[in-house]
C-alpha positions as CSV (number, residue, x, y, z in Angstrom):
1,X,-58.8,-29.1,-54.3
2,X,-57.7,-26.6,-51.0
3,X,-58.0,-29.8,-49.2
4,X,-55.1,-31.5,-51.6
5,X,-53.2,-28.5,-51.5
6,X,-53.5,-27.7,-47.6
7,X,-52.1,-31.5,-47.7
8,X,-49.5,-30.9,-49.9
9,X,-48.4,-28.0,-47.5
10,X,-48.5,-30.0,-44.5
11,X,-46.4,-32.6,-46.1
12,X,-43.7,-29.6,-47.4
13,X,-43.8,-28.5,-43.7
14,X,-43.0,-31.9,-42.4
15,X,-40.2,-32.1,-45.0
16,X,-38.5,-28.8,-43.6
17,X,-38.9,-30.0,-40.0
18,X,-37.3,-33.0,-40.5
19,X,-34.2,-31.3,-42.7
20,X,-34.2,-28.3,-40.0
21,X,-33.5,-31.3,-37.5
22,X,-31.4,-33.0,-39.7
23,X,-29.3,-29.4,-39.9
24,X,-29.3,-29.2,-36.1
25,X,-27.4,-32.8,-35.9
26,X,-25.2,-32.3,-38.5
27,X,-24.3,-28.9,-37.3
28,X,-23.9,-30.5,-33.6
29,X,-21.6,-33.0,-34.6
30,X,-19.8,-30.0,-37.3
31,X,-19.3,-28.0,-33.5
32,X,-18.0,-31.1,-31.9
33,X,-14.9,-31.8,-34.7
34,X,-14.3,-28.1,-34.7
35,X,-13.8,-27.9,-30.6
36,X,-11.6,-30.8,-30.9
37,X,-9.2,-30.0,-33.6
38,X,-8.9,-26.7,-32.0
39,X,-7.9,-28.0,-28.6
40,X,-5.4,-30.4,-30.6
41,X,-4.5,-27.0,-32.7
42,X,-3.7,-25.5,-29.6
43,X,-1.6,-28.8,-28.0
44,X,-0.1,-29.0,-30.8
45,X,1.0,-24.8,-30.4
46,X,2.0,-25.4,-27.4
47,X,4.5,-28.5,-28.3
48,X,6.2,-26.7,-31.1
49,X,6.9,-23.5,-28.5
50,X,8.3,-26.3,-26.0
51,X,10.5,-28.0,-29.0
52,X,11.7,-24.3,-30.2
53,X,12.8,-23.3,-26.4
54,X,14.7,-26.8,-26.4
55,X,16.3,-26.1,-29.7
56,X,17.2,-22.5,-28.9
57,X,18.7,-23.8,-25.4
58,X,20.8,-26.0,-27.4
59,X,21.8,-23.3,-29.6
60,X,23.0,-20.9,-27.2
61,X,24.9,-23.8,-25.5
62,X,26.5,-24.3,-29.0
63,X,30.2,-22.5,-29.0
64,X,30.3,-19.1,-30.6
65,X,32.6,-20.0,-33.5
66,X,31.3,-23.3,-34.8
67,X,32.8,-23.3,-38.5
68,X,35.3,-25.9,-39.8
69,X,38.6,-25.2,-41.1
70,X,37.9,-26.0,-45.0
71,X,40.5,-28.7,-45.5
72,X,40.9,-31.4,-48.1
73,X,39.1,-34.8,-46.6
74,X,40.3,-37.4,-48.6
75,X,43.2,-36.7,-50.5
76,X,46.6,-37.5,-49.5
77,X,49.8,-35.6,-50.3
């Protein structure tokens, strides 16, 4: 009977080694995805602060008093 269980154990053990390496992959591949949607995270950062600088350039090029006259389009008198 110890021999059945000792067997049982090695076979448990074997199990866990295999999941453990299992783990190791998956968490390999988990590091991987992370590392790349943080470097297109931080591409991405840096194209938005470009795009705002352009937009605020154009804005300060804009004149200072940019409202329209309300008038009636449309209608004849």
């Amino acid at each position: 009977m110890a021999a059945n269980t000792l067997e049982d154990l090695a076979e448990r053990v074997d199990r866990l080694v295999l999941r453990h390496q299992e783990l190791q992959r998956a968490n390999a591949l988990l590091e991987q995805q992370l590392s790349a949607v943080a470097a297109e995270r931080d591409s991405l950062k840096s194209r938005l602060a470009a795009a705002r600088g352009r937009v605020d350039a154009l804005l300060a090029r804009l004149p200072a008093d940019t409202a329209a006259p309300a008038t009636d389009r449309g209608t004849t008198a």
